[in-house]
C-alpha positions in Angstrom: 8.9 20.8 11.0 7.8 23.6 9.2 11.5 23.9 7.5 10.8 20.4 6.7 7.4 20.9 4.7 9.0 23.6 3.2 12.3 21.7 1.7 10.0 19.3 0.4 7.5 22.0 -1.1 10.0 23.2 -2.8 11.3 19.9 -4.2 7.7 19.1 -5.6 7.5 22.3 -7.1 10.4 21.7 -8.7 9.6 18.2 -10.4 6.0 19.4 -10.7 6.0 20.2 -14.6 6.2 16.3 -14.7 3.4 14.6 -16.6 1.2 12.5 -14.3 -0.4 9.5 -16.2 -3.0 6.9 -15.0 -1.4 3.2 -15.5 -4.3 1.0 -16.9 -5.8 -1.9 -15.0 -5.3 -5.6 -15.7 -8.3 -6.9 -17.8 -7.2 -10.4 -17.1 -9.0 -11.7 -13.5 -8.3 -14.5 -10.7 -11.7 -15.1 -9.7 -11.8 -18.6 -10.6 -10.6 -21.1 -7.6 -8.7 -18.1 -6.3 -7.5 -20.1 -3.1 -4.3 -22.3 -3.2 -4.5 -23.2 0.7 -5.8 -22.6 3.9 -5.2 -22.9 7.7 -6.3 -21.9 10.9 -3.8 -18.5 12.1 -2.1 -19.2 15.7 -4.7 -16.9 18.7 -1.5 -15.3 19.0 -1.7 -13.6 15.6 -5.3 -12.8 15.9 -7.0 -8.9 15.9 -8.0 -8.1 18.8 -11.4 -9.0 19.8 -11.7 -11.8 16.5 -14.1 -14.6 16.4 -12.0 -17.0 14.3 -8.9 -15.8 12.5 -7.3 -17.7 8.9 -3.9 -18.3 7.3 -4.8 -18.0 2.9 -2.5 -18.4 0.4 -4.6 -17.4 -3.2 -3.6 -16.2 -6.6 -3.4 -12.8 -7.4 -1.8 -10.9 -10.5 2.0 -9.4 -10.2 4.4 -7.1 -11.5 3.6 -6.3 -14.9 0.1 -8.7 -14.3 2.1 -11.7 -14.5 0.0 -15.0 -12.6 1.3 -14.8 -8.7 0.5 -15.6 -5.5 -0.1 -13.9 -2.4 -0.8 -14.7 1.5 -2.8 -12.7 3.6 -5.4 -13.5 6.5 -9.0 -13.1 7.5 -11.2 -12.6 10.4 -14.9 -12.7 11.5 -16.3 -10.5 14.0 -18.3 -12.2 17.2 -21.5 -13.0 16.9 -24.6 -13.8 14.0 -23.5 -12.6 10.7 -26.2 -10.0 9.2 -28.4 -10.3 6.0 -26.4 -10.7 3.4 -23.0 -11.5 4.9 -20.5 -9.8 7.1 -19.5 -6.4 5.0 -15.8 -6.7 4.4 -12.9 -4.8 4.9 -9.7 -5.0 2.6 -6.6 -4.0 5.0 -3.7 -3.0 3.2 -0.7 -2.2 5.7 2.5 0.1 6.2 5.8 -0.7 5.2 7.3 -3.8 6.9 10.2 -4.7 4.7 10.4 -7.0 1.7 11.4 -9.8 3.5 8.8 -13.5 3.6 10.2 -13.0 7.7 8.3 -9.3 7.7 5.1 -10.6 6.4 2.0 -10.0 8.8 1.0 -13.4 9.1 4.3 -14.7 9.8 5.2 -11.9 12.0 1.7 -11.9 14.1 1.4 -8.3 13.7 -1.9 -7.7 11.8 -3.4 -4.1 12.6 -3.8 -4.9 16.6 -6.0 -2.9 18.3 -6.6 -0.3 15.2 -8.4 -3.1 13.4 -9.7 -4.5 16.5 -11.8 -1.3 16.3 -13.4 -1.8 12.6 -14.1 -5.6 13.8 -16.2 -4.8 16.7 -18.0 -2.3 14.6 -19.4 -5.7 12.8 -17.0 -5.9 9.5 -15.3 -9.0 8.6 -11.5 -8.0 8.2 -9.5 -9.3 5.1 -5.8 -8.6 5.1 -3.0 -9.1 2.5 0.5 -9.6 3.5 1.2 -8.6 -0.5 2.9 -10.4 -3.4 6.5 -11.6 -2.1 5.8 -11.3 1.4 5.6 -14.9 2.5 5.6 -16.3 -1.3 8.1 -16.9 -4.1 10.2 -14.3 -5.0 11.2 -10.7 -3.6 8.3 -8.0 -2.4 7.8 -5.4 -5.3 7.5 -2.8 -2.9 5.5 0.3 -4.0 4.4 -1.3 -7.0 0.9 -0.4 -6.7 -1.0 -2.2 -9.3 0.3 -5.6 -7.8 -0.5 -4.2 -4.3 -3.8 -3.2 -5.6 -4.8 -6.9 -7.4 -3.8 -8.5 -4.3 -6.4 -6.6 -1.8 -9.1 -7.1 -4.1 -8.4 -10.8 -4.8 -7.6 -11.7 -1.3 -11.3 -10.7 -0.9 -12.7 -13.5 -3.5 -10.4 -15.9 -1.8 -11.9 -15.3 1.4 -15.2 -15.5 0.3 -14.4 -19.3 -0.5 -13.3 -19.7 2.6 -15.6 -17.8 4.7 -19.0 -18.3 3.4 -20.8 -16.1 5.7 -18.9 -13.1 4.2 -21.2 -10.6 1.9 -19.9 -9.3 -1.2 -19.8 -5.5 -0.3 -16.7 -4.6 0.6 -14.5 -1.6 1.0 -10.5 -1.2 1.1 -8.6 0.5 3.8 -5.0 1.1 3.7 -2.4 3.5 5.5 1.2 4.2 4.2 2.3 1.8 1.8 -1.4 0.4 2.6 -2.6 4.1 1.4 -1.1 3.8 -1.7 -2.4 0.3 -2.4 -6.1 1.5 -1.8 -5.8 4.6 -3.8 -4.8 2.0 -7.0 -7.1 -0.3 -5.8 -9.6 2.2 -6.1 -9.2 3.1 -9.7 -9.4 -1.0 -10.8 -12.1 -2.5 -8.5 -15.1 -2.2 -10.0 -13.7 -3.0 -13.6 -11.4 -6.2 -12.1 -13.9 -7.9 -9.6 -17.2 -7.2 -11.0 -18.9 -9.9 -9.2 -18.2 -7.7 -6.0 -20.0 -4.8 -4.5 -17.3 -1.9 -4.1 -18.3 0.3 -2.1 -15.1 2.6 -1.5 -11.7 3.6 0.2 -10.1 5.0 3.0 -6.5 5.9 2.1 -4.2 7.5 4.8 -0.7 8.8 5.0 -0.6 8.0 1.2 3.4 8.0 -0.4 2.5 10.0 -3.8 4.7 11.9 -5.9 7.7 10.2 -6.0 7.9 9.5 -9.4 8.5 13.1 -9.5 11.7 13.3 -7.4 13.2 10.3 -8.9 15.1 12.2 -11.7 17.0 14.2 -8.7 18.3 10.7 -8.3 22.0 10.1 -8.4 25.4 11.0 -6.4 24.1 14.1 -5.5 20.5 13.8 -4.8 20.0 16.3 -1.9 19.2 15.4 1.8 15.4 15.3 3.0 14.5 16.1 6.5 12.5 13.1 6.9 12.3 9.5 8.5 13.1 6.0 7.0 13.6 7.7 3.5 17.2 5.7 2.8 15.0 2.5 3.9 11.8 3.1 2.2 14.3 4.0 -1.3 16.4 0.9 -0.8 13.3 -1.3 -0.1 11.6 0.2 -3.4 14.9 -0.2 -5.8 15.0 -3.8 -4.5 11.8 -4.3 -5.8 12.1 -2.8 -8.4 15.2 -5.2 -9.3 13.6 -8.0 -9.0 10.1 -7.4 -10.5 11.6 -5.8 -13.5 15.2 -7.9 -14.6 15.0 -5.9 -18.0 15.8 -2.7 -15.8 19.7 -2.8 -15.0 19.0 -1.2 -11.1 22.5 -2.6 -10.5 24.0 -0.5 -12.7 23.4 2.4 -11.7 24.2 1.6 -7.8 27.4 2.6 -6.3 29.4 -0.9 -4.3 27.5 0.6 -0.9 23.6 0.8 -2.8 24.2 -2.9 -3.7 25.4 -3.4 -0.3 22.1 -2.0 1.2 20.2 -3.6 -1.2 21.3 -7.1 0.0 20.2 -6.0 3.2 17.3 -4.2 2.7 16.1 -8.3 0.8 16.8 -9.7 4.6 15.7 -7.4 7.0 12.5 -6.1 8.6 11.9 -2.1 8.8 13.3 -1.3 12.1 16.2 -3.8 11.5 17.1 -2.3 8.0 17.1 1.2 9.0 19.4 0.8 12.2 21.8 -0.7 9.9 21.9 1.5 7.0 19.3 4.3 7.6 22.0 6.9 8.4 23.7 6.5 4.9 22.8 8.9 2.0 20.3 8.5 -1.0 22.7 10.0 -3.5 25.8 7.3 -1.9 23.5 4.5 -2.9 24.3 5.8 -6.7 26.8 5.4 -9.0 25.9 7.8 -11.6 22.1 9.5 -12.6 18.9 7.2 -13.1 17.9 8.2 -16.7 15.6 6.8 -19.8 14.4 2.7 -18.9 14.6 3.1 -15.2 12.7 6.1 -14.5 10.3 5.0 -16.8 9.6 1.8 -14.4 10.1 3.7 -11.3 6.8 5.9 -12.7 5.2 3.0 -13.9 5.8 1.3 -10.4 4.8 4.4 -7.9 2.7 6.7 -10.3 -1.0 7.1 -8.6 -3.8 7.7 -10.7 -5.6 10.8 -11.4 -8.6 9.5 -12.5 -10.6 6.2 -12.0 -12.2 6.7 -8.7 -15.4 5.7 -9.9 -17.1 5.2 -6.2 -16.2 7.2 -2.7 -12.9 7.9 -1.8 -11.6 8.8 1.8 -7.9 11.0 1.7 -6.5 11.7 4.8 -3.4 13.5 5.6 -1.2 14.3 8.9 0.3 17.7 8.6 3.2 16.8 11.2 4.3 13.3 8.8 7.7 13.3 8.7 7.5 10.0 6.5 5.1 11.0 3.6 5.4 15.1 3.9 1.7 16.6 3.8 3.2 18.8 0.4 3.0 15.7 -1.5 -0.4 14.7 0.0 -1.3 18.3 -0.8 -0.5 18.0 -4.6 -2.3 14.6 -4.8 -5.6 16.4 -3.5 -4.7 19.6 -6.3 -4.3 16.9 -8.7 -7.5 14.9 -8.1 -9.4 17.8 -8.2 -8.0 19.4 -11.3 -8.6 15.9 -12.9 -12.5 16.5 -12.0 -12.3 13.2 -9.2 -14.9 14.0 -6.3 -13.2 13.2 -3.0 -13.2 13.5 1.1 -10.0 15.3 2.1 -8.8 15.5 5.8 -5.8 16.9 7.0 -4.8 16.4 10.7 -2.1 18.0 12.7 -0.5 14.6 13.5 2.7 12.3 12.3 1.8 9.9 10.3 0.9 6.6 12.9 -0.9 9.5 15.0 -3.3 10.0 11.7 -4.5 6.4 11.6 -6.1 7.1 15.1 -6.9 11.1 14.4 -8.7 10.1 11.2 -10.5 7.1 12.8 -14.1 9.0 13.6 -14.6 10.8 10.2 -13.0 7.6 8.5 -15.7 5.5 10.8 -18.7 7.9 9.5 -17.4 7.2 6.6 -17.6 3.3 5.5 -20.8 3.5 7.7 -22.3 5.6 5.3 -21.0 3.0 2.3 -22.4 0.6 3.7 -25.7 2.1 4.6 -28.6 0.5 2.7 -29.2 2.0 -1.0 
């Protein structure tokens, strides 16, 4: 492992000289009649310990902030709601795949016992599935300002539904989730301001990418870490279809556009038994440059600056999926950029860290949510 942390210290040094920029948030909004439909979710599909659990499907903003839609679910703790509403959490989960099959609600896999946790603490749980995932068109996977509008829209859709939810809220999101909340975080306050944000907890967070995407090509080097073939197919798929302007095809070799069509069909384990043991650089035909690599930043680049309420970052130092170096420079970068934070590392993989991180991260939103 420590050879690990190393090989990828050494690539983020390397592509560090990179200019970081903070994409700007939509000032467009969906807060009128934000739900298209609703529907009670199958017990099955429930969290854990759930008083009532609901299918939504609601408008959202896209790639590029076209007019989309998104489904996603919500649930109410047991019990009498408190003054003011149930506070809200905005879930934003790990990758799945990019397939409608992988979404949450479809699947029946929404957080388990993890959120089953936060729900018997007393908050009302709101969960996306994402843009793509269960509606027209393919998931733009790691696109973070689409993942970002859609947690904070799934919670005015809810709101319509549920009236016994309050308007404080907070978002909370590991992995791909992690990413989601840190955007979220910069657009909240300026995108919903008819609700009370209150702050994020973002875990096992996928930054820095952008900065290794001009190693890719034929030769891009191997990583010592898990799913990456996945994850990169899943995120060139996206990227493919969120952004036709782009020619992702041709820079793919007759195997990436292979994987590709898989990676569009199949869940996460599914799609990395089948092609998880092939190369990055064999997906390539020849070295992304210019259009592309400006809407691969565009599409993965998290924002220095923004976080204009409290942010949670937390980190295992044993992730083999998003290496703790990259985590690491996030937390430099933050700092440097003047952003106050909470920063957390724990000697843990990166599912491990949900759970490590759970009492600070608990101490945490009980403290946004504390009376002002």
């Amino acid at each position: 492992m420590v050879a690990s942390l190393r090989a990828c210290a050494a690539v983020v040094v390397a592509a560090a000289a990179i200019t970081l920029a903070a994409p700007a948030a939509a000032t467009g909004t969906s807060a009128a009649d934000p739900v298209v439909a609703s529907r009670p979710l199958p017990q099955s599909s429930w969290i854990p310990g759930a008083a009532s659990g609901t299918a939504l499907t609601y408008r959202t903003l896209g790639p590029r902030s076209a007019p989309a839609t998104s489904t996603g679910a919500v649930f109410l703790p047991p019990g009498t709601p408190p003054p003011g509403g149930w506070p809200v959490i905005s879930w934003a989960h790990g990758a799945v795949g990019i397939a409608d099959a992988c979404a949450p609600t479809v699947t029946g896999k929404i957080g388990g016992p993890y959120l089953g946790r936060w729900l018997a603490q007393g908050y009302a749980i709101v969960a996306t599935d994402y843009v793509g995932l269960g509606t027209e068109g393919v998931h733009p996977y790691l696109d973070g300002m689409s993942e970002a509008h859609a947690v904070v829209d799934i919670v005015r859709a809810a709101r319509v539904v549920e009236p016994s939810l309050s308007n404080r809220w907070v978002a909370l999101g590991q992995s791909q989730g992690g990413q989601a909340a840190m955007v979220t975080a910069t657009i909240a306050t300026s995108y919903a301001p008819e609700l009370d944000y209150r702050g994020t907890i973002a875990l096992g967070v996928p930054s820095n990418i952008e900065n290794l995407a001009p190693l890719g090509g034929p030769l891009f080097p191997p990583l010592p870490l898990t799913g990456t073939t996945t994850f990169i197919a899943y995120m060139l798929a996206g990227l493919r279809a969120a952004r036709p302007d782009v020619d992702v095809d041709a820079y793919l070799s007759p195997r990436g556009r292979q994987v590709l069509a898989q990676a569009e069909q199949l869940c996460y384990e599914e799609a990395d038994a089948a092609f998880g043991s092939t190369s990055i650089g064999a997906l390539f035909s020849r070295q992304l440059d210019g259009p592309i690599l400006a809407a691969v930043r565009k599409m993965l680049e998290i924002p220095t600056r923004g976080y204009d309420r409290p942010l949670f970052l937390g980190q295992g130092l044993l992730d083999t999926i998003v290496p703790a170096p990259l985590t690491l420079k996030l937390a430099a970068d933050l700092a440097a950029a003047g952003q106050r934070f909470t920063f957390r590392v724990y000697p843990k993989g990166h599912l491990e860290t949900m759970l490590a991180s759970e009492p600070e991260a608990n101490a945490f939103v009980q403290h946004l949510f504390a009376p002002t």
